[in-house]
Backbone as CSV, one residue per row, in Angstrom:
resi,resn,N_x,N_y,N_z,CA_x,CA_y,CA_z,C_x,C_y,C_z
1,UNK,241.358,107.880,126.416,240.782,108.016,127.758,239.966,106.791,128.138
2,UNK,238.891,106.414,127.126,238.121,105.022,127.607,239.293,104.009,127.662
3,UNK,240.240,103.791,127.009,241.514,102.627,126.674,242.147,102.485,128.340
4,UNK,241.818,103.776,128.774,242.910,104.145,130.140,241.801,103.506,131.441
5,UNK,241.043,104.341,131.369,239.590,103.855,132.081,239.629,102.117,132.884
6,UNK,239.188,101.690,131.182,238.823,99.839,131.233,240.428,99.721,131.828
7,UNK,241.527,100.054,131.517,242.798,99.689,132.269,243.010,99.288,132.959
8,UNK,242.441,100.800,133.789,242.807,100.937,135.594,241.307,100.294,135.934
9,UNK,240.473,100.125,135.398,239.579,99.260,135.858,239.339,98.360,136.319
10,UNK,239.984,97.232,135.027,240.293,95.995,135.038,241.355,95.475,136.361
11,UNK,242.141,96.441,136.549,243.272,96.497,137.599,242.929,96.530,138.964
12,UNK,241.585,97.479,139.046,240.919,97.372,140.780,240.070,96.102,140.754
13,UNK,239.822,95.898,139.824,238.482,94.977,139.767,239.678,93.214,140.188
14,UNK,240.559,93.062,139.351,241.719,91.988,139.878,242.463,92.262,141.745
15,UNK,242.287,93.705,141.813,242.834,93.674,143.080,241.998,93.535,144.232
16,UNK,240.834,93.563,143.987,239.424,94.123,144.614,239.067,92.281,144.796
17,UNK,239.062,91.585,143.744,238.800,89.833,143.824,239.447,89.151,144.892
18,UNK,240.842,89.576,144.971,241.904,88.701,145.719,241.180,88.271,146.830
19,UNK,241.098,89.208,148.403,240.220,89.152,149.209,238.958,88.327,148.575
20,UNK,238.297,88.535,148.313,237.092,87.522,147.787,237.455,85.714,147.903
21,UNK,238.809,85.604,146.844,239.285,84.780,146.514,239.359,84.016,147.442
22,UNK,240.501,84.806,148.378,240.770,84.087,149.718,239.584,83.656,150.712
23,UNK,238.784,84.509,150.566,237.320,84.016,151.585,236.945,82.962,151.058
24,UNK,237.083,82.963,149.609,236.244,81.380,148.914,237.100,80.146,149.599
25,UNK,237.833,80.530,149.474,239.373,79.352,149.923,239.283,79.155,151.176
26,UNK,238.836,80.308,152.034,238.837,80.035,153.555,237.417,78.743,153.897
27,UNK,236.339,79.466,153.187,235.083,78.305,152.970,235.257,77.196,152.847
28,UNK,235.640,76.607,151.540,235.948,75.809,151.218,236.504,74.651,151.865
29,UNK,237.611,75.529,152.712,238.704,74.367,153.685,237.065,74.219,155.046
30,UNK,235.985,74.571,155.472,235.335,74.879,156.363,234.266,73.496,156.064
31,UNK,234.147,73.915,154.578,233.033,72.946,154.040,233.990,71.454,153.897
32,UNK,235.102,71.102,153.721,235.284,70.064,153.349,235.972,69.412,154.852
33,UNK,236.563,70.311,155.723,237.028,69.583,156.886,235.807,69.340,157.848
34,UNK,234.588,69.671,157.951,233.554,69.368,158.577,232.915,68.558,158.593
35,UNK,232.776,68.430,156.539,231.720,67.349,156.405,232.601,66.003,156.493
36,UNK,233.727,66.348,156.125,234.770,64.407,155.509,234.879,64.604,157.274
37,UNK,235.155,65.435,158.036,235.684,64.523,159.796,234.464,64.358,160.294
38,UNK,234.649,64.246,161.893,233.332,63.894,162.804,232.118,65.762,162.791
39,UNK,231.454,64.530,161.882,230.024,65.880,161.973,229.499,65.902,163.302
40,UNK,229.230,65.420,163.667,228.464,65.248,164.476,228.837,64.182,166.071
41,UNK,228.656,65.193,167.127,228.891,64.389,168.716,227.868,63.295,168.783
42,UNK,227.893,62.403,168.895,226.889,61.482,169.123,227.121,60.992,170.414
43,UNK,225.869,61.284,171.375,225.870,60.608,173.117,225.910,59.293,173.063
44,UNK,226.339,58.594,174.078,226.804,57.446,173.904,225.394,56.491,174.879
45,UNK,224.783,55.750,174.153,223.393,54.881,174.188,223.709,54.043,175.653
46,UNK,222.403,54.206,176.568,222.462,53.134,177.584,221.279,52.237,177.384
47,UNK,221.340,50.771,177.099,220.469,49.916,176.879,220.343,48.946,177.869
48,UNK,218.698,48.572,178.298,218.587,47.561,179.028,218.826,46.361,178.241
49,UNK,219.185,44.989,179.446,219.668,43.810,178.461,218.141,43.571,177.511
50,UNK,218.498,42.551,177.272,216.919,41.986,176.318,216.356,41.076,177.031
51,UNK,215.135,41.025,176.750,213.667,40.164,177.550,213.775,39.156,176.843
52,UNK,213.881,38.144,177.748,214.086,36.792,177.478,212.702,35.443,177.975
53,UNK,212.197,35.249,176.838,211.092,34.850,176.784,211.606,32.973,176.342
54,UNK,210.927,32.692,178.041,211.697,31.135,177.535,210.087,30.014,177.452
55,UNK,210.262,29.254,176.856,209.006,28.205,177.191,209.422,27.780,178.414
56,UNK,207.617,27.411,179.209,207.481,27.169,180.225,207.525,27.872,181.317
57,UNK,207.406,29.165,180.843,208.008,30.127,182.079,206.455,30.666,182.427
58,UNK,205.924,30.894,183.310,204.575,31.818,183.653,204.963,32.881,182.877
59,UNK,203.392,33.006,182.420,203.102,34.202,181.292,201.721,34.294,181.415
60,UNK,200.917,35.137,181.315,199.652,35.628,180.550,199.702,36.250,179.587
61,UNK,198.516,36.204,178.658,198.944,36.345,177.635,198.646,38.346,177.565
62,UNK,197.801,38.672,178.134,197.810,40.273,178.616,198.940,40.677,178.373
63,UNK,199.784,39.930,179.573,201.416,40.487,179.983,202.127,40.362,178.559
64,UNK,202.141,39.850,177.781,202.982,39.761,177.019,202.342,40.843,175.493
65,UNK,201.364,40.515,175.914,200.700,41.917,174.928,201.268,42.992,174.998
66,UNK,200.745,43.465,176.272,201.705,44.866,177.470,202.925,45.203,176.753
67,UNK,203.835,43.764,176.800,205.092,43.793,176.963,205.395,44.532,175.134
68,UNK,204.761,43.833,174.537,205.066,44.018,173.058,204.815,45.807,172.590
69,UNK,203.364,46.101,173.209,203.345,47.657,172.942,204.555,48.306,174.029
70,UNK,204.631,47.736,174.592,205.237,48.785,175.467,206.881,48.986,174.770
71,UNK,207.202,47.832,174.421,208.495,48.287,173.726,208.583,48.405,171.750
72,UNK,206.879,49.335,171.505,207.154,49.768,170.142,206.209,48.457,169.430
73,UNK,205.895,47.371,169.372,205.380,46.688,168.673,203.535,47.026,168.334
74,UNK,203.345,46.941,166.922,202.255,47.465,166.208,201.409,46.096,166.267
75,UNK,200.000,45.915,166.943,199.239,45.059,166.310,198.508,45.142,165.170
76,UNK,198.332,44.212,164.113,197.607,44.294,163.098,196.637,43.144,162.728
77,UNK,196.559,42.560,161.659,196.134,41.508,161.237,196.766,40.501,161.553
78,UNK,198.330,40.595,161.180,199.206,39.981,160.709,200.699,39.938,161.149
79,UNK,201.616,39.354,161.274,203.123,39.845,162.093,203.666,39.569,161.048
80,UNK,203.772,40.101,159.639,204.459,39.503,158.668,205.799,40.329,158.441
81,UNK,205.573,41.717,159.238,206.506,42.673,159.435,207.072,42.899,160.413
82,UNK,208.550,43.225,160.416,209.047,43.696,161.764,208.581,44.884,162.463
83,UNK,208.666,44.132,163.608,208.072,45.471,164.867,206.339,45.240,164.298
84,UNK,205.746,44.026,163.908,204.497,43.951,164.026,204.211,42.654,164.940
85,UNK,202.819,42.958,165.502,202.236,41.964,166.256,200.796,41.115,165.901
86,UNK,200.279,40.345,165.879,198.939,40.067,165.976,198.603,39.109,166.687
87,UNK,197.602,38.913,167.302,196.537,38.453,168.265,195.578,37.680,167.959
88,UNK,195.013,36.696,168.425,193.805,35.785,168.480,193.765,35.742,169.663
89,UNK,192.251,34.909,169.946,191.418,34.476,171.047,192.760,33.795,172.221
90,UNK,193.689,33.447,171.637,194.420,32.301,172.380,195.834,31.978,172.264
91,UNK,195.989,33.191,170.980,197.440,32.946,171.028,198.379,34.396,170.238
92,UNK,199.252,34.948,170.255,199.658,36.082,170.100,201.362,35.894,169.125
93,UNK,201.472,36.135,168.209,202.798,36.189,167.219,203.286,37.941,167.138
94,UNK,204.534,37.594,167.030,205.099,38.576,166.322,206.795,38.700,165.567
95,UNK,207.204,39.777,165.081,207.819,39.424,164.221,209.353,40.655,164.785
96,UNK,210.046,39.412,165.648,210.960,40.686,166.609,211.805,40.629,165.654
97,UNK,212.334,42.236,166.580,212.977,43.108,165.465,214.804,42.380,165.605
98,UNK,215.904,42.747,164.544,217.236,41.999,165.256,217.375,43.148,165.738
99,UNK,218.829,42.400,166.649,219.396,43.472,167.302,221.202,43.231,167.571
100,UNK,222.125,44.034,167.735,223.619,43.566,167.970,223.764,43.762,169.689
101,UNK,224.466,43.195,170.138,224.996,43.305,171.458,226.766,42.669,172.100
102,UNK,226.279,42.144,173.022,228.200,41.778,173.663,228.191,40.331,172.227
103,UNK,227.171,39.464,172.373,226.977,38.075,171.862,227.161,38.335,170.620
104,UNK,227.266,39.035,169.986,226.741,39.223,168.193,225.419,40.323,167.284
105,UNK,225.180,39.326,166.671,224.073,39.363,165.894,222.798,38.632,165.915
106,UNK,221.505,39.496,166.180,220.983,38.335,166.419,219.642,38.627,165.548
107,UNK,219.148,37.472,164.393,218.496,38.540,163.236,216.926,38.227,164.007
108,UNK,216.596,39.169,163.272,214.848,39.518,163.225,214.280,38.124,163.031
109,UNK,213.210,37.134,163.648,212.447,36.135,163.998,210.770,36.480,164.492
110,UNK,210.506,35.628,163.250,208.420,35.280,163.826,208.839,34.373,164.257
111,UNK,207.719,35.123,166.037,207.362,33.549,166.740,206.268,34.179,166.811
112,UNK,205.621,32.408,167.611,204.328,32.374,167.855,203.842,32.004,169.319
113,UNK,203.357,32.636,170.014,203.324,32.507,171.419,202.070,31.921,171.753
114,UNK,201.741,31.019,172.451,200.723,30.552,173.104,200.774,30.054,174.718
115,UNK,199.709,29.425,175.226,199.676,29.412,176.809,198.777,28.237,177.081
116,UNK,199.582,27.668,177.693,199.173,26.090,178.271,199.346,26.339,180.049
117,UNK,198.218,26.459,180.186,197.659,26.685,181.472,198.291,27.690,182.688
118,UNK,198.369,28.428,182.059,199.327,29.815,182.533,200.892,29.946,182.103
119,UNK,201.350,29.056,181.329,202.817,28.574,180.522,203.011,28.816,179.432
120,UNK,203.629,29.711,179.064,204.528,30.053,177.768,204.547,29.140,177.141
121,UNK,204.477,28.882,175.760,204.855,27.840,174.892,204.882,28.687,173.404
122,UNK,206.593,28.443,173.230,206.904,29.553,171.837,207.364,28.347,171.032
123,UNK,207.034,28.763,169.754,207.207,28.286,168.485,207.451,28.787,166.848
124,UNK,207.863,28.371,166.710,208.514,28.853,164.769,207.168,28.584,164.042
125,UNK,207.272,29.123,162.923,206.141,29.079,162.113,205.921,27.690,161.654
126,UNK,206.923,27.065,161.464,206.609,25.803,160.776,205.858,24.456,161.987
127,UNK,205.710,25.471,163.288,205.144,24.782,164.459,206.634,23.785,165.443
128,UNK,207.451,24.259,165.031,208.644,23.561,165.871,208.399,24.437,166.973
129,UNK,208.625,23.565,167.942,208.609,24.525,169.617,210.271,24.643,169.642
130,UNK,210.173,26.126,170.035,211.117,26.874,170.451,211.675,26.864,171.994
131,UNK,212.723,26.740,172.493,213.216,27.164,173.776,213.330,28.573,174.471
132,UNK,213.294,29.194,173.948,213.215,30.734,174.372,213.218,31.677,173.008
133,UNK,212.911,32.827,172.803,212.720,33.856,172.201,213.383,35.707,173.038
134,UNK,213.821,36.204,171.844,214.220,37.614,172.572,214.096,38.420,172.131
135,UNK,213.370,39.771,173.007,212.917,41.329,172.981,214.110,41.901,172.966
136,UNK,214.306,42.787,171.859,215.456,43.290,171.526,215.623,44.128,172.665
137,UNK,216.995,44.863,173.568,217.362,45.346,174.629,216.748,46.945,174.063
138,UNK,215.811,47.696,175.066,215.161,48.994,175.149,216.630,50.386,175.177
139,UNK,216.576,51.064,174.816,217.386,52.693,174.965,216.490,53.351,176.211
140,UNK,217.270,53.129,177.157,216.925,53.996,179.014,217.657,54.810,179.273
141,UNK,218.527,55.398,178.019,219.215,56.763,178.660,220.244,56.902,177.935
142,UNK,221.137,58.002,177.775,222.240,58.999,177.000,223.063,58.878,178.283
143,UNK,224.125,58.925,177.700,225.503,59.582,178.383,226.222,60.646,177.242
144,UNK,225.858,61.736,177.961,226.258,63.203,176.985,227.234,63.731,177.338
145,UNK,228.210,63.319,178.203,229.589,64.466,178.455,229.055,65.542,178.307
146,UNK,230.000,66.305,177.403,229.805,67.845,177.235,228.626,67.863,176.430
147,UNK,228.167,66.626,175.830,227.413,66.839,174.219,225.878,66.838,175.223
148,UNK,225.092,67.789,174.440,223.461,67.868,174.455,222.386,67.925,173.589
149,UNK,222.907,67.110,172.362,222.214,66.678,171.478,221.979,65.202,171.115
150,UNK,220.221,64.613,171.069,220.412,63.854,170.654,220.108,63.330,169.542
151,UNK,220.837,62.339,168.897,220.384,62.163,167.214,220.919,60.504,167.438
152,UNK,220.667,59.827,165.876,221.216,58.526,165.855,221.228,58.594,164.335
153,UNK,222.431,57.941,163.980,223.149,58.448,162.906,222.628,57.114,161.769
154,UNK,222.264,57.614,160.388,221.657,56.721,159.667,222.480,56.872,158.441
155,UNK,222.827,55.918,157.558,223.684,56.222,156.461,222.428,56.015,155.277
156,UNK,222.842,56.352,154.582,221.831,56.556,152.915,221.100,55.320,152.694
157,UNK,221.697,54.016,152.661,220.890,52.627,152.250,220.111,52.528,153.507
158,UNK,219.824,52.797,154.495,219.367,52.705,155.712,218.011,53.762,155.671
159,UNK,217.675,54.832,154.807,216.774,55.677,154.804,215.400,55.357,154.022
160,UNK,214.636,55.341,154.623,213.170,54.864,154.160,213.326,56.035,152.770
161,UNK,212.912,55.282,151.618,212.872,56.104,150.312,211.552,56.905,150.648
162,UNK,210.484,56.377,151.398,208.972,57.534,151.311,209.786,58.822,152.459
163,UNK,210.731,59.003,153.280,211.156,59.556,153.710,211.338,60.675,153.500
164,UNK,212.542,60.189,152.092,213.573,61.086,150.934,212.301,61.778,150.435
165,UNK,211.149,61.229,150.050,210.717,61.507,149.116,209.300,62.786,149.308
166,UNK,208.758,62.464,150.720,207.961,63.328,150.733,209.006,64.741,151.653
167,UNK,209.941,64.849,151.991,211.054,65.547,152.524,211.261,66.726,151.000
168,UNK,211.410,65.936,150.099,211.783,66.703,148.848,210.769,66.897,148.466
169,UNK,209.994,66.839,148.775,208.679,67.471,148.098,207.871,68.651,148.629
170,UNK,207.936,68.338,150.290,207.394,69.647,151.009,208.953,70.631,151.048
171,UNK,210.255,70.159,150.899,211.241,71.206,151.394,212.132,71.478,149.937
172,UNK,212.147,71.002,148.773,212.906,71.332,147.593,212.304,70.214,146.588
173,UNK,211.533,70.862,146.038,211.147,69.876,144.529,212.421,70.036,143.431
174,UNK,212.938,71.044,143.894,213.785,70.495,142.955,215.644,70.586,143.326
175,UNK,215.405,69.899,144.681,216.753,69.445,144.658,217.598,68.755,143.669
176,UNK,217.159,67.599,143.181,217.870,67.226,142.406,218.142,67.832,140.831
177,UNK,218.105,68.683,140.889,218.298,69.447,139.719,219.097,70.689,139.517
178,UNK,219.289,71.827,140.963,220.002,72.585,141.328,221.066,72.193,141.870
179,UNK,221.973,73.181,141.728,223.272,73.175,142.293,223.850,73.676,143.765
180,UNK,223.012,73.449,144.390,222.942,74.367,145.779,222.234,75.320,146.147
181,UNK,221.906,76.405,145.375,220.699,77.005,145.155,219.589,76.817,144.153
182,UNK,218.529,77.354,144.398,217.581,77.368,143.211,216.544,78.826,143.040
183,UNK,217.702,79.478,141.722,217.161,80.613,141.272,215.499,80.753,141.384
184,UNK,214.510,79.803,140.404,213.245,79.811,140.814,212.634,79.892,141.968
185,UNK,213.294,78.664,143.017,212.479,79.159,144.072,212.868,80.497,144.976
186,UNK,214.438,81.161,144.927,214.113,82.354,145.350,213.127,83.443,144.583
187,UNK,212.900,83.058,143.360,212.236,84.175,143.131,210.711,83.926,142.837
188,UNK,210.803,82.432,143.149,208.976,82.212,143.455,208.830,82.881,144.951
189,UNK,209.633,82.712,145.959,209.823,83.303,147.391,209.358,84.789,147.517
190,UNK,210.315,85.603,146.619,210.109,87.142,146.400,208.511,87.449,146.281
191,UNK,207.965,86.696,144.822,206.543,86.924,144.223,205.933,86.557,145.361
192,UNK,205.643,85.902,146.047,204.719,85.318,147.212,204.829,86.495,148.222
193,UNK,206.148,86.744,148.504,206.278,87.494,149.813,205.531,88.981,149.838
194,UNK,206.073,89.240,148.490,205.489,90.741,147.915,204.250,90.869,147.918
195,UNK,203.536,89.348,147.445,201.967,89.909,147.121,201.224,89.746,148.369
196,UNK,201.970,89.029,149.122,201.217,89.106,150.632,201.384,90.231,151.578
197,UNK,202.796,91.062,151.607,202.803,91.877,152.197,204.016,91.461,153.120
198,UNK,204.435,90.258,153.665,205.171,89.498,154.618,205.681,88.719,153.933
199,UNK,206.296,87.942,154.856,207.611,86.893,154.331,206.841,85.656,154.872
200,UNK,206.064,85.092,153.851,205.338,83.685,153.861,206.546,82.683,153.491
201,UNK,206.898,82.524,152.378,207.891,82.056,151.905,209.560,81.730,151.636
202,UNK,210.312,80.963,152.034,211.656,80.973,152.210,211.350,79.926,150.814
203,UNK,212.945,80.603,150.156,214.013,80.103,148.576,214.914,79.234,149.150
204,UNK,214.957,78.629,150.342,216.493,78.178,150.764,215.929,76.532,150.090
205,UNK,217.062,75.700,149.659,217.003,74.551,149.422,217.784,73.950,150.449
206,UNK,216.983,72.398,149.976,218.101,71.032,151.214,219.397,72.049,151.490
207,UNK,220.101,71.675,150.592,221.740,72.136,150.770,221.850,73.721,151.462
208,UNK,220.984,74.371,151.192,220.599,75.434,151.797,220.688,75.841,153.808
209,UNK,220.069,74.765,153.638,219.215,74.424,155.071,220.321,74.092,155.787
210,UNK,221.004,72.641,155.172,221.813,72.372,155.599,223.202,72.606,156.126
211,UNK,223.340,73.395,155.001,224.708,74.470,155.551,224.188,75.551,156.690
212,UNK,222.964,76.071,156.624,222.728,76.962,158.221,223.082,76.321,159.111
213,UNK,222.711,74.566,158.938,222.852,74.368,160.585,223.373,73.884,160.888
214,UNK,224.732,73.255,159.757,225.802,72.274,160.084,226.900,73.759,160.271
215,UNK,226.408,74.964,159.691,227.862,75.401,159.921,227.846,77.076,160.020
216,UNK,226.791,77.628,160.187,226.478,79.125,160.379,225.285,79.279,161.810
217,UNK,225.332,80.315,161.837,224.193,80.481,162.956,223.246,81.502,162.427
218,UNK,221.974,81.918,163.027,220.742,81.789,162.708,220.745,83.513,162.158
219,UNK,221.159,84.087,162.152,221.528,85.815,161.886,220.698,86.112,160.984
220,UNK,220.245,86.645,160.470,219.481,87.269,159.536,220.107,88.560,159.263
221,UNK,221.369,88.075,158.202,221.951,89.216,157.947,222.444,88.974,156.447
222,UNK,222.830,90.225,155.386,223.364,90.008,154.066,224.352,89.186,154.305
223,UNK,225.685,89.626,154.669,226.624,88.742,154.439,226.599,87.190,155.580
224,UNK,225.530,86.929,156.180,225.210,85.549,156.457,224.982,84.724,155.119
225,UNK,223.802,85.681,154.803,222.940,84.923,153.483,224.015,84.450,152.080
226,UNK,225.124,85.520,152.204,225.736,85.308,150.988,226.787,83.641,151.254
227,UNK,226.903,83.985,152.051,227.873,83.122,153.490,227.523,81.724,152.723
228,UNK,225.956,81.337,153.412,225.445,80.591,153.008,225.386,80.333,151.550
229,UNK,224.883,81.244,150.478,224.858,80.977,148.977,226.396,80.522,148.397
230,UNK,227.204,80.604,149.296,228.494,80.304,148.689,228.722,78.999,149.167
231,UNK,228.555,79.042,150.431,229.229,76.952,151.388,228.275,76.198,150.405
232,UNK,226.797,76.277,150.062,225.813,75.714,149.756,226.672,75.120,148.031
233,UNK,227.213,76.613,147.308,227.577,75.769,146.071,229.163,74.653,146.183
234,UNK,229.376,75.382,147.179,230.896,74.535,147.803,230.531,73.482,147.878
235,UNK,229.288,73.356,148.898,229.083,71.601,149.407,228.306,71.165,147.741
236,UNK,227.643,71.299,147.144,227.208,70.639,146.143,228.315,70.232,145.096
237,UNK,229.278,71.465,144.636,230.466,70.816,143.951,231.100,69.570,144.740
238,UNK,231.401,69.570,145.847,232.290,68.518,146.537,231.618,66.678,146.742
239,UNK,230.173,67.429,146.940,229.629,65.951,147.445,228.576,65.307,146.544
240,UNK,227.833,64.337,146.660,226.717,64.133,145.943,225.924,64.313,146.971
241,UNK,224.250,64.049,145.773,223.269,64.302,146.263,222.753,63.913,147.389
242,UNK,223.670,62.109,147.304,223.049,61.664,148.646,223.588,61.594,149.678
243,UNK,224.910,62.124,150.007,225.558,62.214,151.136,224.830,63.660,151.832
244,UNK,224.358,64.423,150.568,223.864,66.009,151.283,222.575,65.427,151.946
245,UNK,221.467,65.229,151.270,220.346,64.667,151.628,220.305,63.278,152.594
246,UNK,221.956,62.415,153.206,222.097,61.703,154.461,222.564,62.748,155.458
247,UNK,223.509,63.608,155.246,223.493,64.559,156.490,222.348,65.197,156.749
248,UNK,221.827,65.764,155.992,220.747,66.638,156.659,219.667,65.806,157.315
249,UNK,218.817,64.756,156.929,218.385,63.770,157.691,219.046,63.388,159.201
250,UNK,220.202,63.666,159.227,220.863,63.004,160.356,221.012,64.434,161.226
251,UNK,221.304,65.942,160.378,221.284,67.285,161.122,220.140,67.723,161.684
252,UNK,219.510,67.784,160.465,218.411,68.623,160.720,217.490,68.732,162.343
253,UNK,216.917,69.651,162.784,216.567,69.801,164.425,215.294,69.794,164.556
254,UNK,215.033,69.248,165.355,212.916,68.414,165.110,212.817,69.079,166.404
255,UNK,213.151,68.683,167.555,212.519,69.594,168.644,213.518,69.479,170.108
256,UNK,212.999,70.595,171.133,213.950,70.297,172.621,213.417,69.834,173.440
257,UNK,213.948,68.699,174.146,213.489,68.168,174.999,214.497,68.291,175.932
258,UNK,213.995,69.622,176.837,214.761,69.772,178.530,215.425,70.825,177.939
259,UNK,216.832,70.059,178.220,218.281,70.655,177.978,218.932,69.920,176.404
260,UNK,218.434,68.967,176.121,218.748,68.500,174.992,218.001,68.471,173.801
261,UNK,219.060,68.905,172.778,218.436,69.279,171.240,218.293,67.702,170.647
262,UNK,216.888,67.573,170.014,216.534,66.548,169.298,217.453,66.956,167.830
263,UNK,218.005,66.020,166.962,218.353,66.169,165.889,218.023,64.772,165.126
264,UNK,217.847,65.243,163.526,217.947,63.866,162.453,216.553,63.177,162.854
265,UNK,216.104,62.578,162.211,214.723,61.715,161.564,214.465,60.543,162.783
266,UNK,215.915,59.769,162.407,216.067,58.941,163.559,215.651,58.597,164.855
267,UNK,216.259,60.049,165.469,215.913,59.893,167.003,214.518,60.267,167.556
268,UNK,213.881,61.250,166.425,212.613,61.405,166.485,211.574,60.549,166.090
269,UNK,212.298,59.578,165.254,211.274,58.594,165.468,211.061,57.503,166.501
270,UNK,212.280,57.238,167.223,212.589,56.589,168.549,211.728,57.382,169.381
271,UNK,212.028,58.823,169.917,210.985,59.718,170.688,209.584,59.179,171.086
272,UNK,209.196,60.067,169.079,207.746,60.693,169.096,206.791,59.144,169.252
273,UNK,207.670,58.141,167.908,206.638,56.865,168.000,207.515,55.679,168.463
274,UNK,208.596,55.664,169.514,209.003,54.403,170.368,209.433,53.148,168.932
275,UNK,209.360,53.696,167.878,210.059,52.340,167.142,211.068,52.954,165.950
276,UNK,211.560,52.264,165.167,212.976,52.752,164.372,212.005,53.634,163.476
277,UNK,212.853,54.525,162.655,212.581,55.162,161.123,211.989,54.208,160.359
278,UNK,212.570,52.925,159.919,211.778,51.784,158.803,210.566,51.267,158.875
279,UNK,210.386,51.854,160.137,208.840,50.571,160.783,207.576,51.968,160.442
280,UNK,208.106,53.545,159.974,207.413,54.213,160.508,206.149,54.001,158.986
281,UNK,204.864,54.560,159.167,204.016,54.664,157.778,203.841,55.867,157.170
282,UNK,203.263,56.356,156.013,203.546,57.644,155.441,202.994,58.502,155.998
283,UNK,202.032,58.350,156.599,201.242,59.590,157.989,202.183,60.233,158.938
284,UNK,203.215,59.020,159.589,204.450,59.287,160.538,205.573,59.895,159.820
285,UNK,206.162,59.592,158.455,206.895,60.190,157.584,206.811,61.643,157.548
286,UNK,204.781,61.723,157.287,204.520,63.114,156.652,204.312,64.310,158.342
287,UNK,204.242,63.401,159.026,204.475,64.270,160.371,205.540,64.817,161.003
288,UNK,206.914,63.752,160.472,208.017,64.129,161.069,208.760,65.332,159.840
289,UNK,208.313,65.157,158.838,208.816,66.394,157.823,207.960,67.691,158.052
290,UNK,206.715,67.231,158.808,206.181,68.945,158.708,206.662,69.345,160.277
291,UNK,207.268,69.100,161.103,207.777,69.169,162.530,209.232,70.365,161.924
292,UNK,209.930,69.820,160.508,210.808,70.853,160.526,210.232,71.924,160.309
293,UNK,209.234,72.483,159.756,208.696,73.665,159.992,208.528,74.518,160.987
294,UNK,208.860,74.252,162.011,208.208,74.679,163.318,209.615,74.006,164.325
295,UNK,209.372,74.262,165.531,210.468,73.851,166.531,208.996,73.773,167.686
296,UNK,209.393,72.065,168.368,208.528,71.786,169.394,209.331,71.569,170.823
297,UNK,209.066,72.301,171.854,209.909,72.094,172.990,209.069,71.549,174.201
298,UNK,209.646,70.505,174.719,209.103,69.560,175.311,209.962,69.091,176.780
């Protein structure tokens, strides 16, 4: 009788998988045709030309101060950095950022600006006078077709490491060590939630996160959650660490502005502080990672 039992057991339990099987298989094809094609609509950038700063041209030196904050440039001590500026009694440097356009390439340059009797006069560090100098061309607008999100797409060597790093620290300490989920932190999640009474705490990791919002919607339901615990080990078998941790940087949703969804690190740092991700400091880092906590609409 037990011999017969485990039998017919074994027999529902193989017929009972199939379905399963096939759902894994259906995933799978979900997780890998999403992430390898176009993730993501990206609106197509409208830029003013670039400010063209020639010697001899009327200038004050105010105006050109103006000009420098106004399109993102930091004064300090020193312009030894891009997207930095500094100032004296009489004369004003900085250290423009490059930029690509119709012409090429055109790389990042310290000059040094001064003013001979209301006249521009630019120069290289080594004191050679320069003929003109250029303000990289400003972003004045999206063209979104159907699309209403905006983001700007950053690949992995391109990501500030204090980025990666305080990101994994407030949202998965131990990404790099799990496989898509992480047993501990759901069940550090549970202990917290229980002893408070409420749900203080979410178990979801990067890869976690990431699969909600590259490819499920927001439900709060069992078979969402499982949904998720399954794409999550899908995408970790398929990809590495850092293609998961470059999409989600580039997915993830910081806040709405209007009709359009802010997405990725990127564009919020264009937004919130007017200059790229690289230029930002660990205060701006640690602001734009605690923003995923929360949703700001603007």
């Amino acid at each position: 009788m037990i011999r017969f039992c485990f039998k017919w057991g074994m027999i529902v339990a193989l017929i009972a998988s199939i379905p399963f099987a096939i759902w894994v298989w259906w995933l799978n094809d979900q997780v890998v045709s999403r992430f390898e094609g176009q993730k993501w609509q990206v609106p197509s950038e409208v830029y003013s030309a670039p400010v063209i700063l020639k010697s001899g041209a009327p200038w004050k030196k105010q105006d050109l101060e103006n000009l420098l904050e106004e399109t993102g440039y930091r004064f300090g001590r020193n312009s030894q950095k891009v997207g930095w500026a500094a100032r004296s009694q009489t004369k004003v440097s900085a250290h423009l950022r490059s930029y690509v356009d119709h012409l090429g390439f055109h790389e990042s340059q310290r000059r040094i600006f001064s003013f001979d009797n209301g006249r521009l006069v630019i120069q290289a560090l080594n004191g050679d006078q320069i003929e003109e100098a250029r303000i990289e061309p400003q972003r004045i607008g999206f063209l979104y077709g159907g699309n209403t999100e905006s983001r700007q797409i950053l690949k992995y060597d391109e990501i500030p490491a204090p980025l990666i790093d305080i990101l994994i620290a407030v949202e998965d300490r131990e990404f790099y060590q799990h496989w898509g989920i992480s047993l501990t932190g759901i069940a550090r999640a549970v202990v917290v939630n229980l002893t408070h009474g409420s749900r203080r705490q979410g178990g979801s990791t990067l890869t976690q996160q990431l699969v909600k919002n590259m490819y499920l919607s927001s439900e709060r339901t069992y078979t969402r959650k499982l949904t998720e615990v399954v794409m999550s080990l899908l995408l970790e078998y398929h990809y590495s660490k850092e293609a998961i941790i470059t999409a989600y940087i580039n997915e993830v949703y910081l806040a709405q502005l209007g009709s359009s969804a802010l997405h990725g690190f990127a564009a919020a740092s264009q937004h919130f502080f007017g200059r790229p991700v690289n230029e930002l400091n660990i205060d701006e880092f640690a602001l734009l990672v605690g923003m995923v906590k929360g949703t700001i609409a603007l």
